[in-house]
C-alpha positions in Angstrom: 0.0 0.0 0.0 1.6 3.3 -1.2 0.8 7.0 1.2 -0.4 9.6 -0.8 -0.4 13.3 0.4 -2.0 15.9 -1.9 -2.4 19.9 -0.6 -6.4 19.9 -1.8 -6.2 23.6 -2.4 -2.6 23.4 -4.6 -3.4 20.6 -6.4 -4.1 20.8 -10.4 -7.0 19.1 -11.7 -4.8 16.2 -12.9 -3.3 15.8 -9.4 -6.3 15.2 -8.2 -8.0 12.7 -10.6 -4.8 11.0 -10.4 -5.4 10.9 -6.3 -8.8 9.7 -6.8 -7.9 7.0 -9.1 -5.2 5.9 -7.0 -7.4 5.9 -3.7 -10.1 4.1 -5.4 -7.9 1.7 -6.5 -6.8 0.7 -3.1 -10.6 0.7 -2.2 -11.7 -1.4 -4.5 -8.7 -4.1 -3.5 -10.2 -4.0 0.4 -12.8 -6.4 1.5 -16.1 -4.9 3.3 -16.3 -4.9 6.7 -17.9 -7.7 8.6 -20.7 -5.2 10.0 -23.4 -5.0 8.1 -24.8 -1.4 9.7 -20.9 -0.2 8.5 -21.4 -1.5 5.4 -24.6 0.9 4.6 -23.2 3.8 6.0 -19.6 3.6 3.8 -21.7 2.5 0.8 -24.0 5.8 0.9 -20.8 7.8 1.8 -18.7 6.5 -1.0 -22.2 7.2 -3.5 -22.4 10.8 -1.9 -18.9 11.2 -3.2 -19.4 8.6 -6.3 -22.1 11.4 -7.5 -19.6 14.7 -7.2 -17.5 13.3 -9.2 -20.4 12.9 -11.7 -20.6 16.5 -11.7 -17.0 16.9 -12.4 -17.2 14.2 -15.0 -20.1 16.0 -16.7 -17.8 19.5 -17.2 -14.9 17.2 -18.3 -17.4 15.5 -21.1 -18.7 19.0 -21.9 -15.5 20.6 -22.4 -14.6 17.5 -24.6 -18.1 17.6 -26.6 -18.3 21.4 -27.3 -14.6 21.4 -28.8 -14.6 18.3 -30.7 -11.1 16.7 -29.5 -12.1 13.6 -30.2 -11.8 14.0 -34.0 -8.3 13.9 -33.2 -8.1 11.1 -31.9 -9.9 9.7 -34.9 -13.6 9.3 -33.3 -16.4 11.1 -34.8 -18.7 11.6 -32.1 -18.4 12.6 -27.8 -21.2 9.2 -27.5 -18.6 7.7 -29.9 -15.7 8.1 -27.6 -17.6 7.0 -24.2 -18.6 3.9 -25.8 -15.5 3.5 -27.3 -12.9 4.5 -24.4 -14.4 4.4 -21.3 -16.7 1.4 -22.1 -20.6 3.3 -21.2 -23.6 1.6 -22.6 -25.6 3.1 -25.2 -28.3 4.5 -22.3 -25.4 5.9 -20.0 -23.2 7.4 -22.2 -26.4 10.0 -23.6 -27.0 10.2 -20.3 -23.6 11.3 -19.3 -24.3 14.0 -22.6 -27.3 15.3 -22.0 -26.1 16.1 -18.4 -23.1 17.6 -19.5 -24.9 19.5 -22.7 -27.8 21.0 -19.9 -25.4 21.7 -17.1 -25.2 25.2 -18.2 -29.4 25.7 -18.2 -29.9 24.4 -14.9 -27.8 26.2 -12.7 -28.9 25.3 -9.5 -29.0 21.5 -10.2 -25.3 21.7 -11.5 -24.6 23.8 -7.7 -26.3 21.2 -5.8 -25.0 17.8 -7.4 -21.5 19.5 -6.8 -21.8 20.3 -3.6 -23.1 16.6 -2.7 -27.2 18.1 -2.5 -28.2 16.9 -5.1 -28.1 12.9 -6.3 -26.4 12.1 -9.9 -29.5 10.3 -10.2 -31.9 13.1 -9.5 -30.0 15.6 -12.2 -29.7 13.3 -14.9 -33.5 13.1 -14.4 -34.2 16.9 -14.8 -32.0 17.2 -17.4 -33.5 14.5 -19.2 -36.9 16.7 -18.9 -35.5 19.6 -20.2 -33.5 18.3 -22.9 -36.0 19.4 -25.3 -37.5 22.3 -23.6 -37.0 26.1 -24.6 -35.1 28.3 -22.1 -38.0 29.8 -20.2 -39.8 27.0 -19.6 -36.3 25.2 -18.6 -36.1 27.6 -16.1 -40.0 26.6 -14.5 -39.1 23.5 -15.0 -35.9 22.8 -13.1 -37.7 24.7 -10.2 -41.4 22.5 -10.4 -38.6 19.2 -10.1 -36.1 20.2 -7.7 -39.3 21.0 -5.5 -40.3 17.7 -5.9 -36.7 16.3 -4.9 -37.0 18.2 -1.8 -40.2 16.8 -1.0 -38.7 13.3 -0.7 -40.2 12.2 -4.1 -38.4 9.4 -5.8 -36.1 9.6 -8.8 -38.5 7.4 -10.7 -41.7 9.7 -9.6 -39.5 13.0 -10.7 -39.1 11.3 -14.2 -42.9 10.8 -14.2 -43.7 14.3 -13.9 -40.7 15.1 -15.8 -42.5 13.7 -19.2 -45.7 14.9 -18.1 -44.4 18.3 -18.3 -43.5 17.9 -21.7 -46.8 16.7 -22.1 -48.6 19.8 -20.2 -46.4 22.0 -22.8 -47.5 20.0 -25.5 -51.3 20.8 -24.3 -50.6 24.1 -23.6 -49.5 25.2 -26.8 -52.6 22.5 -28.5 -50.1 20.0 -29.9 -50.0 16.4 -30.1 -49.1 14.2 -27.1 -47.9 10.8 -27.6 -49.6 7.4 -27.9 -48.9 4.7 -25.2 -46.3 2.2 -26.0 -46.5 0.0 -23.1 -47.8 -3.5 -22.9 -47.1 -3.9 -27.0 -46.4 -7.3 -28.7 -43.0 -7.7 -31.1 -45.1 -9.0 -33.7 -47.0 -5.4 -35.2 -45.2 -2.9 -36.1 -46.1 0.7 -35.0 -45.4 4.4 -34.6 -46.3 7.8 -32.9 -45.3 10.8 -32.9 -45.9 14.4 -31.4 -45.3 18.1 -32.1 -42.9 19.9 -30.1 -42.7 23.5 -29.2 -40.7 24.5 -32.3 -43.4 22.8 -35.0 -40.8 19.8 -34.9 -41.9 16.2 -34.8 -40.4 13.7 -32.1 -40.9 10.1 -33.6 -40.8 6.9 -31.8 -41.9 3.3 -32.8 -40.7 -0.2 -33.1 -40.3 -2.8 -36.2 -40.7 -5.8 -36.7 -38.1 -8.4 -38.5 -39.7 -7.7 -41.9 -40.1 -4.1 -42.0 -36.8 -3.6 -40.4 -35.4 -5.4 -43.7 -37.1 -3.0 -45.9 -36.2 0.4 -43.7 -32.5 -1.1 -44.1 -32.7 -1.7 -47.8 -34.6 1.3 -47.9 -32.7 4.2 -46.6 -29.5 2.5 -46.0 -28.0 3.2 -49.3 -30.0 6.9 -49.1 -28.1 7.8 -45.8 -24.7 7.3 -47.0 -22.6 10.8 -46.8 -23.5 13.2 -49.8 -19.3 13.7 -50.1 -16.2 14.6 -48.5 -17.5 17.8 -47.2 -20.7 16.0 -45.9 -20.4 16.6 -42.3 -23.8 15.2 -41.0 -23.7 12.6 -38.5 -25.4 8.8 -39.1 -28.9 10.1 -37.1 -28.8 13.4 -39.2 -28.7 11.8 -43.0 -31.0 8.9 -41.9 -33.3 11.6 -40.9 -32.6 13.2 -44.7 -32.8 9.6 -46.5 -36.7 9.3 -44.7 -37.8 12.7 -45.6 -36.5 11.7 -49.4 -38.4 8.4 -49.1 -41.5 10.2 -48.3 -41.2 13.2 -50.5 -41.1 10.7 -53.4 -37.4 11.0 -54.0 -37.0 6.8 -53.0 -37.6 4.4 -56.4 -36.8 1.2 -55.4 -36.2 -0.9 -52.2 -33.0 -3.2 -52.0 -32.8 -6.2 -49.3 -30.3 -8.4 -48.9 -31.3 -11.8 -47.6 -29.0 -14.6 -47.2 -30.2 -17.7 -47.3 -29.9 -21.2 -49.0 -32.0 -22.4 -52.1 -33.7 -24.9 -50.0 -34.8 -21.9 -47.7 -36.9 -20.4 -50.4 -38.5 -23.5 -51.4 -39.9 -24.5 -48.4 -37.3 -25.3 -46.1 -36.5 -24.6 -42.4 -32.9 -23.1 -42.6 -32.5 -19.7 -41.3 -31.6 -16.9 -43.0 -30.0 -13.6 -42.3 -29.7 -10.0 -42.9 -26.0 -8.7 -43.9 -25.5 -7.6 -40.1 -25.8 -11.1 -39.1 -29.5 -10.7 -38.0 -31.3 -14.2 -38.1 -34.1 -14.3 -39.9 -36.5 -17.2 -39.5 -37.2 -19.2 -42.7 -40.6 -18.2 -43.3 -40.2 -14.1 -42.9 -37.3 -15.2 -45.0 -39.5 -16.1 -47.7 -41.7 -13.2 -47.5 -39.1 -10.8 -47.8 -38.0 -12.1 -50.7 -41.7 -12.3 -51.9 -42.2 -8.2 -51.1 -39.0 -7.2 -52.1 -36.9 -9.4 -54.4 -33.4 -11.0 -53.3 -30.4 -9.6 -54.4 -28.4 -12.6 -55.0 -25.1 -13.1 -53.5 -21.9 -14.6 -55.4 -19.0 -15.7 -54.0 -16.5 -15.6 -56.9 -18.4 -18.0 -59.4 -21.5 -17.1 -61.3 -22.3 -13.9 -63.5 -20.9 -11.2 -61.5 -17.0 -10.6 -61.1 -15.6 -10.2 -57.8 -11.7 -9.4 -58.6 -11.7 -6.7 -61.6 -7.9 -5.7 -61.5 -6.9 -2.3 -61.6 -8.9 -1.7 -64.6 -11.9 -0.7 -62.3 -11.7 2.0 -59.7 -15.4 1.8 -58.1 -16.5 -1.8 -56.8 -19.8 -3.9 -58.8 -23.0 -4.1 -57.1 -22.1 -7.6 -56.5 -18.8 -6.6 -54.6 -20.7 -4.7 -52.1 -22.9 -7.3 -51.2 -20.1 -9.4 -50.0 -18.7 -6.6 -48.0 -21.1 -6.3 -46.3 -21.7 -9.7 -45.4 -18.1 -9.7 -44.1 -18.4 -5.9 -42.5 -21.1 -5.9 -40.6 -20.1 -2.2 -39.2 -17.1 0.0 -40.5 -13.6 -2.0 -40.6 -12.5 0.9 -38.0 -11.9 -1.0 -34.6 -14.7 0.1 -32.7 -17.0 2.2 -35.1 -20.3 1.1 -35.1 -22.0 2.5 -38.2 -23.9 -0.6 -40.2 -22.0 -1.4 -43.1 -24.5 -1.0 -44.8 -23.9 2.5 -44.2 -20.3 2.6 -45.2 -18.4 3.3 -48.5 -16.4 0.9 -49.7 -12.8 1.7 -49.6 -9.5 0.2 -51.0 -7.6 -0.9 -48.4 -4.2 0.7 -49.7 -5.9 3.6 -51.3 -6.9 2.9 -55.1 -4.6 5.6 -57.0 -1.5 3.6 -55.2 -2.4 0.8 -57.2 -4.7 -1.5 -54.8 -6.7 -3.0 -57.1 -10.4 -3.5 -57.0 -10.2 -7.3 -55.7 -12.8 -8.4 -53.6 -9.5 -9.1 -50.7 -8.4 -5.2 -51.2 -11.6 -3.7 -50.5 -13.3 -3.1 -46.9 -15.9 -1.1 -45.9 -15.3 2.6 -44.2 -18.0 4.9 -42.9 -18.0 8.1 -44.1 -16.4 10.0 -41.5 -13.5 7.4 -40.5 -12.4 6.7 -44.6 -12.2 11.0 -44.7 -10.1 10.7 -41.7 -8.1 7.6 -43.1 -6.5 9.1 -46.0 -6.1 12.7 -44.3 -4.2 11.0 -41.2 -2.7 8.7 -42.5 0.1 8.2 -40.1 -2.3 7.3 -37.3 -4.4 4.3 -39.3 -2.4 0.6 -38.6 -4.4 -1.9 -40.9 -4.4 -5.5 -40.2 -6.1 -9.0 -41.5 -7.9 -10.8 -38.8 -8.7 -14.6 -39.0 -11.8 -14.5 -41.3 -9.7 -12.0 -43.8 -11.1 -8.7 -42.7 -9.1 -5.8 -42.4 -9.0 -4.1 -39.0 -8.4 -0.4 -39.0 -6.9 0.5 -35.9 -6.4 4.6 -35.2 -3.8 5.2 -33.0 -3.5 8.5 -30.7 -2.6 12.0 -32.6 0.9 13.1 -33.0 2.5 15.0 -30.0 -0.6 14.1 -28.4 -0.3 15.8 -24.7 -1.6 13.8 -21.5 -1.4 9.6 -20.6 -1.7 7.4 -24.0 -5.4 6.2 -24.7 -6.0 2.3 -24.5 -7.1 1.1 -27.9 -9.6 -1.9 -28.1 -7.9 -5.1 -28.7 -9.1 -7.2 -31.0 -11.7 -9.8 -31.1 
């Protein structure tokens, strides 16, 4: 056990987080102690403090978000880099956002959960409610739910009334309010939607195997970036792609279903979508029914899979294999579909890669940019099945401790 002496009020920022990760190292090596009564009283002491350093983690995040650092470092997005480097779920990494992106509209709530007042649990709840809420009515309503904190209501009941002031807005200004989604089987599929203050629409809805295939096939190839300059991220041109489909701009649906012959005629045998999705045998069938199959060649058959150096752009029939063996961007840790990715030569087409079905991988948009304009900090490998893994590696002159890539699979 090493002693550790730190002057509190002299310290930097980076003394101190280095303290804390030292100390909680230690901490997390001890075993409890045999009292049960001590047990509860350490475990809502270390949560008191466990939540203050929320706070300081939200201005940390916020500071990283509003300036964009993690481009640098070859990520595309702050939920992108949580996910990626310090391992948060989907639902804890927005969380970790929206706290950090509202911090500055609820003033008191950012005061209180630093001072140790206020529960990380309570302000991620208000600024969950206010995410979408103009400043005015922020303001009410950061005061209607911190007055419900203080009378000893639950986290859960403040997210209640939370959404049911968006909904009291909503009525308020004559607008939509949402339909109930509880209790709802997997087979139907369904959507609602309301107005918000702005004349905006929020959407929300679930689908089902089938229709799933044909949004995929649908706005998948629609939502790829418009061109280098395309800056938009995946939510933003998938947004774009649906307002095409429904302003008539769409003319045909591709799905990809991979399956075997005796699938279509009446067999059992699962199929699957190109991101691995199983698809039973008979939704299988009717897929293929609605939407036609695009077949899929392995080297044999009409289409060519190796076309030399003659060809710069890859065949239709290409890209169907890619994405069979890409299920997201070839970028170690990206998670955009690959159906939502360009394809990209591996050693960059004009120095002579050619367009061979073993020289091609699929890139998303932002990461194959960031690829051939950093160079220098892209190490490519071949994993067992033959896919190349892109690998980014930390910026040049890069200050503060190296970042911990993802190994490997």
């Amino acid at each position: 056990m090493s002693s550790i002496e730190v002057d509190l009020g002299a310290a930097s920022t980076m003394e101190l987080v280095n303290a804390i990760a030292a100390i909680t190292h230690e901490l997390a090596g001890r075993d409890a102690p045999e009292s049960p009564a001590a047990c509860m009283e350490l475990a809502e002491t270390l949560a008191a403090a466990s939540d203050q350093q929320e706070s300081a983690l939200a201005e940390l995040i916020g500071r990283v978000d509003a300036s964009g650092e993690m481009r640098r470092w070859g990520i595309p997005s702050t939920q992108a880099w949580l996910r990626s480097r310090l391992g948060m779920r989907e639902s804890r990494a927005k969380e970790r956002i929206t706290l950090a992106r509202q911090r500055h509209r609820l003033p008191r709530v950012a005061e209180l959960l630093a001072t140790g007042e206020l529960t990380y649990g309570y302000a991620t709840t208000v600024a969950d409610a206010v995410a979408r809420l103009d400043d005015t009515d922020c303001a009410k309503a950061e005061s209607l739910l911190l007055d419900m904190v203080h009378q000893g209501f639950s986290a859960g009941k403040v997210a209640t009334f939370g959404r049911r002031i968006r909904d009291v807005i909503a009525e308020r200004d004559d607008t939509e309010t949402p339909d109930q989604d509880t209790q709802r089987g997997y087979e139907q599929s369904w959507v609602t939607s309301t107005r918000s203050l702005d004349g905006g629409r929020y959407i929300k809805g679930w689908l089902n195997a089938e229709d799933t295939a044909v949004w995929d096939g649908t706005l998948a190839p629609l939502a790829k970036p418009a061109g280098t300059d395309d800056r938009r991220d995946l939510p933003e041109r998938t947004a774009a792609a649906l307002t095409s489909v429904l302003a008539g701009g769409h003319r045909a649906t591709k799905v990809t279903v991979i399956c075997d012959l005796d699938t279509l005629t009446g067999g059992t045998t699962p199929g699957r979508l190109t991101d691995g999705t199983p698809i039973p045998a008979a939704h299988a069938r009717r897929i293929a029914l609605s939407a036609g199959v695009s077949p899929l060649i392995l080297g044999r058959g009409h289409i060519p899979l190796y076309l030399g150096h003659r060809t710069r752009f890859a065949t239709p029939g290409q890209r169907q294999v890619l994405e069979t063996l890409y299920p997201t961007c070839a970028v170690r840790g990206c998670e955009v579909p690959g159906t939502l990715c360009e394809v990209d030569h591996v050693t960059g087409w004009a120095l002579g890669s050619p367009t061979d079905i073993d020289q091609l991988a699929l890139c998303c948009g932002w990461h194959n940019r960031f690829k051939h304009t950093n160079a220098e900090q892209i190490r490519i490998v071949r994993d067992t099945t033959g896919r190349h893994i892109y690998r980014v590696l930390p910026p040049p002159h890069a200050t503060g401790p190296p970042i911990q890539l993802p190994q490997a699979a």
